[in-house]
N, C-alpha and C positions, 0 to 999 in steps of 0.2 A: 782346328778347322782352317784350311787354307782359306786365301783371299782372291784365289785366283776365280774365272770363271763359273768354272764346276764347281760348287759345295754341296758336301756330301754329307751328309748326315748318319748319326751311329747304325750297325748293323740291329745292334740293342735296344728296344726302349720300352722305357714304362708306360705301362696303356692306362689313361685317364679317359674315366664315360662320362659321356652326358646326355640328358635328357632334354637340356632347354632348348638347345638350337644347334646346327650344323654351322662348323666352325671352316671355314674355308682360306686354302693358300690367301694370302696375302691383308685376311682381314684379322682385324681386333676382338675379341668376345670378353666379357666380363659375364663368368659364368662357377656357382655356389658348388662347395665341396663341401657333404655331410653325411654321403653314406661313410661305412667302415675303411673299405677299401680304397675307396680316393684319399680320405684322411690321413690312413697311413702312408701314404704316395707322399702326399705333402711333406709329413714331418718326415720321410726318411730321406727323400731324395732335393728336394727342394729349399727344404729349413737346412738341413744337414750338407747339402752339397756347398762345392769350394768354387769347381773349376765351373767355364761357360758349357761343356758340353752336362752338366747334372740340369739344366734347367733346362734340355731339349725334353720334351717329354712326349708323345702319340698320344690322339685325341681322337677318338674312335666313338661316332652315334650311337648310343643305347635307343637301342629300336624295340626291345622288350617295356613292359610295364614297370614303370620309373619307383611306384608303389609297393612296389613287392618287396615282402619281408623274407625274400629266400636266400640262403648262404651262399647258395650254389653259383659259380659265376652264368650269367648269361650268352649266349650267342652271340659271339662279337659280327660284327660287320666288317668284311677283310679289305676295306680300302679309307685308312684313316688319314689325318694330316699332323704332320709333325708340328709340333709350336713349341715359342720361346715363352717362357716365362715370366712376365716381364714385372709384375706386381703380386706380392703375397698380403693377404690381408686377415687376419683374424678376430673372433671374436665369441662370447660365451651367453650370448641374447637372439634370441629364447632356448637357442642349445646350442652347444658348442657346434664352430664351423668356420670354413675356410672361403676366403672371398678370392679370385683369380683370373688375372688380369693377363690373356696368351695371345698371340700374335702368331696366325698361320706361317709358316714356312714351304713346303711342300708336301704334295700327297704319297702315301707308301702302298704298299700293301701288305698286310700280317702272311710269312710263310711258316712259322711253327709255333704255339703257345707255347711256352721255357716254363713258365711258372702259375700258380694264381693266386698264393696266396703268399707276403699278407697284400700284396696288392700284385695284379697282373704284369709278368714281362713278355715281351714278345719278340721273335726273330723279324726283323721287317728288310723289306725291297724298296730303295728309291725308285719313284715310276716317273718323276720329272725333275726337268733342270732348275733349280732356284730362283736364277737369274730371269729366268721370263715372266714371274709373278711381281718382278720389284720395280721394273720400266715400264709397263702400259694396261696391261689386261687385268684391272682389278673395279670398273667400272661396273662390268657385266656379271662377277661372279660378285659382289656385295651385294646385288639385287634378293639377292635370299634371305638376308635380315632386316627384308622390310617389314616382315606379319609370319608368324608363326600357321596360317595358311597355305606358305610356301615349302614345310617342311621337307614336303616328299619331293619338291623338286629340285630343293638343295640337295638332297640326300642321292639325285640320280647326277646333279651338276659334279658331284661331289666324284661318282663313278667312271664319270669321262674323262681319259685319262687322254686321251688326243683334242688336239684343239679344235677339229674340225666339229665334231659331234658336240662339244660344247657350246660353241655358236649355235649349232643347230638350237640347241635347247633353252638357250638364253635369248635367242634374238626375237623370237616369237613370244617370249612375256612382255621385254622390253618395249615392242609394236602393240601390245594389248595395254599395257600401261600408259602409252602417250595418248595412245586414241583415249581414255579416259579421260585422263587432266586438260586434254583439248576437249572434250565436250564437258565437262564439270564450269572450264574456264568461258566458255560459249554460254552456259547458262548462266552464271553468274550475273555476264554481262547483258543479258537480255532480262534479267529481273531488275536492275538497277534503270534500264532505260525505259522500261513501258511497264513495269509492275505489274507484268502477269506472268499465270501460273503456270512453271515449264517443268517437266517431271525430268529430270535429270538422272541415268542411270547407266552406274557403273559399273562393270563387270564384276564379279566376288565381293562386291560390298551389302550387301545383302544381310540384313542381320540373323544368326540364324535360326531363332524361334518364332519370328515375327516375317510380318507382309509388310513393313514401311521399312524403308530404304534411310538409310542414313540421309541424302539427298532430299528425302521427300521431309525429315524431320528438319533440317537447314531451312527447306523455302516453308513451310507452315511458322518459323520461326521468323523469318522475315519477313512473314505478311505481316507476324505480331508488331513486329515491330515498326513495320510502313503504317500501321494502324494506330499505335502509339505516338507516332509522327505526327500526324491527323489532326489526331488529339490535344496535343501540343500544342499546334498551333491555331488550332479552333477555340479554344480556354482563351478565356479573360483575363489570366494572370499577368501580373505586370511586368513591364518590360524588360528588369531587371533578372524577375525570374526566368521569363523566356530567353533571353538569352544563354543562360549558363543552362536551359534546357534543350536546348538547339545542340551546345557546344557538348553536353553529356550525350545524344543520340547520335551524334557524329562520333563520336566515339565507340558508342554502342553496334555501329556498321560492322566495326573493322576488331571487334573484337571476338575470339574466339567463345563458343558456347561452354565449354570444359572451364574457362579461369574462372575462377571465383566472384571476381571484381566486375564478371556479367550480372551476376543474379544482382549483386548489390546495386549495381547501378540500374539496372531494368525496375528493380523494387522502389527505388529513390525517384523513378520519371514518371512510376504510378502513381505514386503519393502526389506529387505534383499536379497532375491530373487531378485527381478526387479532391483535392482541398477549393472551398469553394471562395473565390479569389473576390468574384464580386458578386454571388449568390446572396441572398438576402430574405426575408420574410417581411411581411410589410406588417407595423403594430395597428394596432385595433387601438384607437385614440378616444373612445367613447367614456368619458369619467363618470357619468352616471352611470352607466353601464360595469365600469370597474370598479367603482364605491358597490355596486350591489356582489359583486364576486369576492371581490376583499370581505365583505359585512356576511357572508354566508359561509365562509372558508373558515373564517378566525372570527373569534370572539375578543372583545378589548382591541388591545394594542395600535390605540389610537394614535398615537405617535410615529408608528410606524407608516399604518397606510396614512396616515397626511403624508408621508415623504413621498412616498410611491405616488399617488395622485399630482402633489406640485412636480414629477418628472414628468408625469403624460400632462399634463398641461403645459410646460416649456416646452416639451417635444412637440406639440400640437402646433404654436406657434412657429419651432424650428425645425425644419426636417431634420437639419444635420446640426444636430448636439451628440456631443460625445457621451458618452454611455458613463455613468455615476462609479461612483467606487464607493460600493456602502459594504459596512463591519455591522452585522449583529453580535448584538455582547449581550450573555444573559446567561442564567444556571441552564442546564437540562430539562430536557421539557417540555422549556414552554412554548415550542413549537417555531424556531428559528429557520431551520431546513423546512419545514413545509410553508411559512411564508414564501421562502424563496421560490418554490414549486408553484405556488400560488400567483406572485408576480408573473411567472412565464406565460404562465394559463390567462394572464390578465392582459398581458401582452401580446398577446398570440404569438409568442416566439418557443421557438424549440428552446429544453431544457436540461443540461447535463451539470451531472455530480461529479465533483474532483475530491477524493478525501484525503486532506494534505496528515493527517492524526500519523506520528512519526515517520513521516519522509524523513530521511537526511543524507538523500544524495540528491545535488543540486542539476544534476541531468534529468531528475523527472522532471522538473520544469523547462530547464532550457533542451534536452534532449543529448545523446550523443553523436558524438561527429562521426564520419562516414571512414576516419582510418582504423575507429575501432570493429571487433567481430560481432556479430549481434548489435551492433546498433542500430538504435529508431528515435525517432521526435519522442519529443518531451508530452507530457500530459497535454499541455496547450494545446496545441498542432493534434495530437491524437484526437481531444473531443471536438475540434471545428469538420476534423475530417470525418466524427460518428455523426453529428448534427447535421452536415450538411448547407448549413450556412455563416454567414460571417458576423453574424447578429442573436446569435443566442444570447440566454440567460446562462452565466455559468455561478455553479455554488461553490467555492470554496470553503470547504467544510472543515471546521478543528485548524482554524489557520493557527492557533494559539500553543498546537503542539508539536510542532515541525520541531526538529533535531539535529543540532550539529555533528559531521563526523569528517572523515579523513576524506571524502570523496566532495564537500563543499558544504557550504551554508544554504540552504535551499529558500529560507526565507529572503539573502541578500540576493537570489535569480526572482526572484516576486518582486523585487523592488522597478525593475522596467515593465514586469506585465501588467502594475498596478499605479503606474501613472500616467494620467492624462495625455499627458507633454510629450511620452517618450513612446507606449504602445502604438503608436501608430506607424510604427519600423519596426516590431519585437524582430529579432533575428534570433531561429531556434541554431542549434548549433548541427543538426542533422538537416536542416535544410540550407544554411547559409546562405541565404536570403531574406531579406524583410518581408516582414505580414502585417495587414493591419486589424489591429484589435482595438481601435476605437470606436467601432461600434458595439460592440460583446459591452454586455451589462455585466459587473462582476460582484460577485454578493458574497461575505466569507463571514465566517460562522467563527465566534470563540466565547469561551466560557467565561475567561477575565483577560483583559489588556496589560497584566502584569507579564506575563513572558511574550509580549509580541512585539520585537525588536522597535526604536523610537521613530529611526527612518521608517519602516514600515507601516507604523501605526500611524505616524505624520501622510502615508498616500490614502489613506481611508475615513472616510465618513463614518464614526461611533454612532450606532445607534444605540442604546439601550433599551435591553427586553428584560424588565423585572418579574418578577413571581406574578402569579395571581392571587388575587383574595379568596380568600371563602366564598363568597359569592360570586365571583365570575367562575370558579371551578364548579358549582355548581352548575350554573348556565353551561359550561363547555361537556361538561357530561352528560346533561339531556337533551345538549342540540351537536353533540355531534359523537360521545363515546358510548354512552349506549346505545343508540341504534346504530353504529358501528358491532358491537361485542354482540349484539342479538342476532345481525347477518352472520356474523361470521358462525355462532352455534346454532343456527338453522330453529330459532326461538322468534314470536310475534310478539308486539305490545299484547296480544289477547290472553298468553300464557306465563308471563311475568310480568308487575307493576314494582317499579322501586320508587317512592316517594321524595320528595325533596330532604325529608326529616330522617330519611335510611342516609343518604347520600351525604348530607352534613356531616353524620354518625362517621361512615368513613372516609372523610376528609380529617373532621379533627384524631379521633380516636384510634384510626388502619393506618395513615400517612400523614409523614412530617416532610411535605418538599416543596422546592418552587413550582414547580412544574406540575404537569398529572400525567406523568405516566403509570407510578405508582399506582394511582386510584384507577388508572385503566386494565393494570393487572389484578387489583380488586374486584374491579366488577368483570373481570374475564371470568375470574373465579367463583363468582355467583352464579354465571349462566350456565358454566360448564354443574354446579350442581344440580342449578333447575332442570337444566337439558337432561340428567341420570333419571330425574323423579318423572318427567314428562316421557322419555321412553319404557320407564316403567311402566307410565299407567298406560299405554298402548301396547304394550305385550299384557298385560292385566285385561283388559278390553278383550283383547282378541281370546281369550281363553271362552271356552262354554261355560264351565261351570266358576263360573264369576259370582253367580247369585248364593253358590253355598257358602261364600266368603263371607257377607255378613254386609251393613251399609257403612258408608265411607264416612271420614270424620275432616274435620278441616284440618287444612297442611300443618302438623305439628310437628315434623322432622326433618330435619334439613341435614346434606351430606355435608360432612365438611369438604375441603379443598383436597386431599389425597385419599376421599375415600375407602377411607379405614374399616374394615369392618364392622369392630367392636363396638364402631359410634353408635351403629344402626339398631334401634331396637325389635324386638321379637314379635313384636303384636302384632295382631292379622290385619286389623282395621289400618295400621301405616303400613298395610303393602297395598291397601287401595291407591288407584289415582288422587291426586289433589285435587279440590276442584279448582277450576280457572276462572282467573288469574292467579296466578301463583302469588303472595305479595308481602315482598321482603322489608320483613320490620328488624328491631334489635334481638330479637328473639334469633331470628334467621342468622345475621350478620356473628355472632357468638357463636352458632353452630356451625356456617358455613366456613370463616374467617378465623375462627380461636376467638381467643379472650384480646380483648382490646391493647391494643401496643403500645400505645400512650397516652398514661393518663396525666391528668392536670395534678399535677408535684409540685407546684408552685408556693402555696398557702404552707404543704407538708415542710418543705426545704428553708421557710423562714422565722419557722416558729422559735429560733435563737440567735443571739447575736454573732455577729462576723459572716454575715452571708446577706451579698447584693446578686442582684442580675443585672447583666448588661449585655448587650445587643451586638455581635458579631456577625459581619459579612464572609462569605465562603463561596468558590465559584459553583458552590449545587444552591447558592441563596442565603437568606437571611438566617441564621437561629441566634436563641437564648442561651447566655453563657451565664452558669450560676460560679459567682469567687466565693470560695470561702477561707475562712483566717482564724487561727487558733495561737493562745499563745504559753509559753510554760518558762519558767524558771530555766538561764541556762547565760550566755555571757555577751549575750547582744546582737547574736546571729539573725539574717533571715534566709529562709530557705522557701524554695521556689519549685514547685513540681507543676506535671502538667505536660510534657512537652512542651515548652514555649522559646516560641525565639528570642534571640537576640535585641528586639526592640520592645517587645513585651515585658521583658526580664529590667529594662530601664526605665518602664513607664511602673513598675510597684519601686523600685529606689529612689524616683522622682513622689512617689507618695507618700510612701514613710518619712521620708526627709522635711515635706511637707506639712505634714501631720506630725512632726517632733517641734519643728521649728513655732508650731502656732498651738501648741498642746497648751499653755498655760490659757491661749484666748477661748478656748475650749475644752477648756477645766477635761484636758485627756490626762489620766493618770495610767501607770502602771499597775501591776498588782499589787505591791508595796508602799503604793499612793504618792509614784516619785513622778513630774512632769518629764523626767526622759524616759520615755518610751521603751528605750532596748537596755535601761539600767535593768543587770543581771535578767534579763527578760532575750528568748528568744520565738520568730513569730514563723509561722507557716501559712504561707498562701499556697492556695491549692484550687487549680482549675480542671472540674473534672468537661469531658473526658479523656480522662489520661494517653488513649492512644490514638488522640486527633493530634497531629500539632496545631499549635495554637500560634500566632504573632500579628502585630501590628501595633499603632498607639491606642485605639479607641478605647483601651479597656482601663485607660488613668482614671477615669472619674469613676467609673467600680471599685478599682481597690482602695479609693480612696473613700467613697462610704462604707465599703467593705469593711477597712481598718478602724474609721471613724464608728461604726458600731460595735466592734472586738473592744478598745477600748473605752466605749462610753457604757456598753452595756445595754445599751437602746436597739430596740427591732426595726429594722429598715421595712420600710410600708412591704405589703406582699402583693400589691397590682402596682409594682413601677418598677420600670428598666431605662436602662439609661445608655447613652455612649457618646463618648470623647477624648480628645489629645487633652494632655494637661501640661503645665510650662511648671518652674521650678518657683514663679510667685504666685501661681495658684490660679491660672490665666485657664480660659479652655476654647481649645482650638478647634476648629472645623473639621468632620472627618466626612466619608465618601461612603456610596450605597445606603445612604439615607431610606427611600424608599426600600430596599430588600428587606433590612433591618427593623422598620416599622410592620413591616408584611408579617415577620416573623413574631412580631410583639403581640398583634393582632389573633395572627393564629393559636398562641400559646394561652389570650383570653386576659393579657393584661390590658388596664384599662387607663395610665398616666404612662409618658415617656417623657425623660432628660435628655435634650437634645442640645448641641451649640448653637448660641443663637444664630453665629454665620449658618448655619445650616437654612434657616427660617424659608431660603427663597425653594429647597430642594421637598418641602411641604408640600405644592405646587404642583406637582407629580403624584399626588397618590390622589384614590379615588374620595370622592365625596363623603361618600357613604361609611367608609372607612375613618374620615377624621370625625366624622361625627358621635364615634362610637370610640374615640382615644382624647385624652385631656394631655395636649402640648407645654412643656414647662422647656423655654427655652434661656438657655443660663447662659453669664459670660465669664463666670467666676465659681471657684468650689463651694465659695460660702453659699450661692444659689443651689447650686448642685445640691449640700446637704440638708437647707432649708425645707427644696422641696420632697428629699427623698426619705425623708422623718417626721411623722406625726407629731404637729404642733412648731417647725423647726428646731435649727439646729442652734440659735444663738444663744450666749451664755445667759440671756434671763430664763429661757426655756429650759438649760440645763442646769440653773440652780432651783426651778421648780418640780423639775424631775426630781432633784438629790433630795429637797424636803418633802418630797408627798413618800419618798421610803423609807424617811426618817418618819 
């Protein structure tokens, strides 16, 4: 190819279609090769060629349908443009094909098809000079690859092979396109100076299913946003926030609706908006008033509403006190989350639940920041913007089970929303800005203070919520769970009566817990039986002949809880109605419920030696822990079962060692009558049950009357339980959950407990009624411990009067 003026391009060339767009002298196309026919084009002429002239190729408009599966070549279009070649691009996603990057040259025209297959040649005619597309006139012919609505006028630009006719064609779009962008750019400007509404409309923009105009969806979008402005700056939010809200809506102007980083920021300036900055609820400070709401809500837990009462009374005096930071600590149950529900109600403040029970990613507190996808505010920020105000009650629920992982500590982001000092700036990390959360009451709920980090538990107010007694669970089920359980089965006191002496029945004998939820799925399932027998006898009723049936007898059948058939007997007379009140005695309770689930095993489990009880705490509450100890012939071993931990497992080797060391002062022998304990002798403690685990120290002074009656041979009393740490000179040290532990003593129907005397002041806490009905033996040494835990005691005149009355 000369260099001179004239370039002249091959008589020859290989014809390449396209469907996306008309490719014109002097312009650039990046344009997809995957039919058969272009592919081969590629690889033979292009991959394959050496010289400049193989990468001259014809680029000729496919004006037929792009889709068609036909072999047959199509009707080409006899006026194409030669192009260079200038990039090849390949690839096999999602099917093999050719990426191709061509650069117009000049236009031809086809005078003979030479070939068609495997890819089309053609005889072609230069119809212009080169040189005039590469010095000035490429302004007006690019104008075609602006919108694929231009097609067919490229495709006529394309046919003008005189420059006159071309202008013709081109300069009458070019005149319809300024006048546009000049009235697009007029309204623009008249929406930003007087914010009214100017319909702006531009020729072929028109969308084309629809009657709103691109223009028209632009200014409804800008009103949103002059309206969000508004808003902005009408909000009470603090200065710090308005500002960086100012500075986000100025940007929001100038920012395209298509980028992404619109919707995100438009979403961030709403949020902003809605969060209520200095919204507020005003408390109902009436304590008479709130002692009767508290007293009607909850039953007991006098400890508690005293705290909540001395708040509304500091508040009464202070407007502006900060909002408490109280921890409910207590098993399940016994109604922790609906105190909390309760305070709000007392309060008249709005109320939301956050339930932290395995979070362990530390952005649902502080939230995440605004460069990630899907980011939003942290739980905080989420419920002040569901509440609506800046002074709710928030609950904290299961703070005690949050979860460490690869994404943060979520308990160490609680450590600024849960202090005094510092919430009054929280900064979530999707709003990066400070809030204030000193007025939010924050109430958080856990089962035991053992897994809730020390900083953490150091920003919170412990309260403790122990079990109930037998008696107050009585009181909480006839003032607030059965007439609850009788709404809910569409049942009246007039058609079931349960007695205080039913209710006892299944407290002690259907459930063993702190709480009463248990006992409320028990009487759930009493009414869902009475509820069967009561619509029985209403379809019995409505029948006519009712009276061949015979007369009715009193309730002696009761379904049980899954309605088995087999339960039901055959007799005519129990298909009558009941008469009413329905009324459930133990008779019912047996039929309705099964056979009783636990019974008193107590007296059963002591009737030999090497088996004490003692009193273990668990975050579901108190129970009775029975040790037992056996021993046999063998080379001085002890063995330990039970699942027990690591600190348990050293409070029996602190016993036996105990118990060897002082075996002569209490005539302990082996079986062979030797004062060492493990001569030829191996012992087994065993704590059932075996698939609890078990640990802590309280259980030293059990194994150690445990062992002290394996080898004395003597019965440890069978109404005494006991608990304590023990030291290695025989010392017994203070342990915790005093109260849970007596509840459980209580429940189980013993009547003496072994407690440390440092415990004496944690007495103090339980109810009246309750110590009245337990004999306290507070000990500071083992020799008390086994004095009191053995009929007659334990010292050695007592046990040389024991050895002679068997002699």
């Amino acid at each position: 190819m000369a260099a001179g003026s004239a370039i002249q391009i091959p008589t020859r060339l290989p014809l390449l279609l396209t469907h996306e767009s008309v490719l014109l002298p002097g312009s650039t196309m990046r344009t997809s090769v995957d039919s058969p026919r272009n592919m081969q084009l590629v690889r033979s002429r292009l991959l394959k060629g050496t010289s400049l002239r193989s990468t001259i190729i014809g680029v000729i408009p496919n004006t037929s349908d792009p889709t068609s599966d036909c072999d047959d070549l199509p009707n080409l279009h006899r006026i194409g443009t030669a192009a260079l070649a200038v990039q090849v691009v390949g690839s096999n996603w999602p099917k093999p094909h050719y990426t191709l990057l061509v650069t117009g040259l000049c236009r031809f025209q086809i005078l003979q098809l030479l070939k068609e297959k495997p890819y089309p040649v053609a005889e072609v005619q230069q119809l212009d000079r080169l040189e005039q597309f590469t010095n000035g006139h490429k302004s007006e012919e690019e104008l075609g690859e602006l919108s694929e609505q231009f097609y067919k006028y490229a495709v006529q630009i394309l046919d003008a092979v005189r420059l006159e006719e071309r202008f013709k064609m081109t300069i009458p779009l070019l005149v319809r396109q300024i006048e546009g962008l000049k009235l697009l750019q007029k309204t623009r400007k008249s929406k930003q100076d007087d914010d009214k509404r100017v319909v702006a409309i531009r020729p072929n923009r028109r969308i084309s299913h629809g009657s709103i105009t691109e223009d028209e969806e632009e200014e409804e979008d800008h009103d949103d946003v002059v309206v969000l402005e508004k808003k902005i700056r009408t909000s009470s939010m603090s200065e710090q926030a308005l500002k960086v809200c100012l500075k986000e809506i100025k940007r929001l102007k100038k920012m395209p609706q298509s980028m992404p980083e619109y919707a995100l920021t438009r979403n961030y300036l709403e949020l902003m908006v809605e969060l209520p900055w200095n919204k507020s609820t005003k408390d109902r400070l009436e304590i008479r008033a709130a002692r009767i709401v508290l007293d009607n809500d909850h039953y007991a837990m006098e400890k508690l509403k005293k705290r909540v009462l001395e708040y509304l009374a500091v508040r009464q005096l202070k407007n502006n006190l900060k909002g408490p930071i109280l921890c409910f600590v207590g098993p399940p149950g016994v109604g922790k989350t609906s105190v909390g529900r309760s305070i709000a109600k007392t309060l008249g403040r709005e109320f939301h639940r956050i339930a932290l029970g395995g979070v362990c990613d530390q952005s649902d507190i502080r939230g995440h920041r605004r460069t990630y996808v899907g980011s939003m505010p942290g739980r905080i920020i989420n419920g002040l913007k569901t509440v609506g105000v800046n002074n709710p009650v928030f609950l904290l629920d299961e703070v005690d089970k949050l979860a460490k992982s690869l994404q943060g500590d979520p308990a160490a982001a609680l450590l600024e929303v849960l202090d005094p000092e510092q919430n009054h700036s929280f900064t979530d990390h999707y709003l990066n800005v400070a809030f204030d959360l000193s007025q939010v009451l924050f109430i958080a709920t856990a089962n035991t203070t053992a897994t809730i980090p020390p900083a953490l538990l150091d920003r919170m107010e412990v309260i403790q919520v122990p079990g109930y007694t037998q008696e107050e669970k009585i009181e909480i089920a006839h003032r607030h769970l059965i007439p609850k359980q009788l709404e809910l089965h569409g049942l009246t006191p007039q058609q079931i009566q349960i007695p205080h002496v039913t209710t006892l029945g299944i407290i002690t004998r259907y459930t063993r817990e702190a709480g009463v939820r248990a006992l409320d799925r028990k009487l759930g399932a009493i009414c869902r039986a009475v509820a069967v027998k009561v619509a029985e006898g209403q379809h019995k009723e409505a029948k006519p002949d009712r009276a061949e049936v015979g007369e009715g007898e009193d309730f002696k059948e009761h379904v049980t809880e899954d309605a088995k058939p087999e339960s039901i007997s055959d007799t005519a007379d129990l298909a009558l109605p009941p008469e009413m009140p329905i009324l459930i005695d133990f008779h019912a309770l047996k039929d309705i419920l099964g056979p009783p689930m636990y019974d008193m095993e107590v007296s059963e489990r002591l009737n030999q030696p090497g088996v004490a009880i003692g009193l273990a705490w668990t975050p579901l509450g108190g129970e009775i822990m029975f040790v037992e100890a056996s021993r046999m012939d063998g080379e001085g071993q002890l063995t330990l079962t039970g699942q027990l931990g690591d600190v348990m497992k050293e409070s029996a080797h602190l016993a036996i060692s105990w118990l060897r060391s002082n075996a002569k002062r209490y005539q302990l022998t082996n079986a062979s009558g030797s004062f060492d304990l493990l001569d030829n002798t191996d012992i087994h403690l065993h704590f059932p049950a075996g698939a609890v685990t078990k640990d802590g120290p309280s259980a030293g002074v059990t194994i150690v009357t445990c062992l002290a009656s394996l080898f004395s041979g003597r019965l440890v009393c069978s109404d005494v339980a006991m608990t304590g740490e023990i030291t290695l000179r025989g010392l017994v040290l203070p342990v915790g959950g005093i109260k849970d532990k007596v509840l459980a003593a209580h429940r189980a129907g013993l009547k003496r407990i072994i407690i440390p005397q440092r415990n004496e002041k944690d007495l103090e806490e339980i109810a009246a009624h309750v110590r009245q009905d337990l004999t306290f033996v507070l000990a500071g040494c083992l020799e008390e411990v086994l004095n009191a835990a053995f009929d007659g005691g334990f010292a050695v005149k007592a046990r040389l009067e024991h050895l002679n009355s068997k002699l």
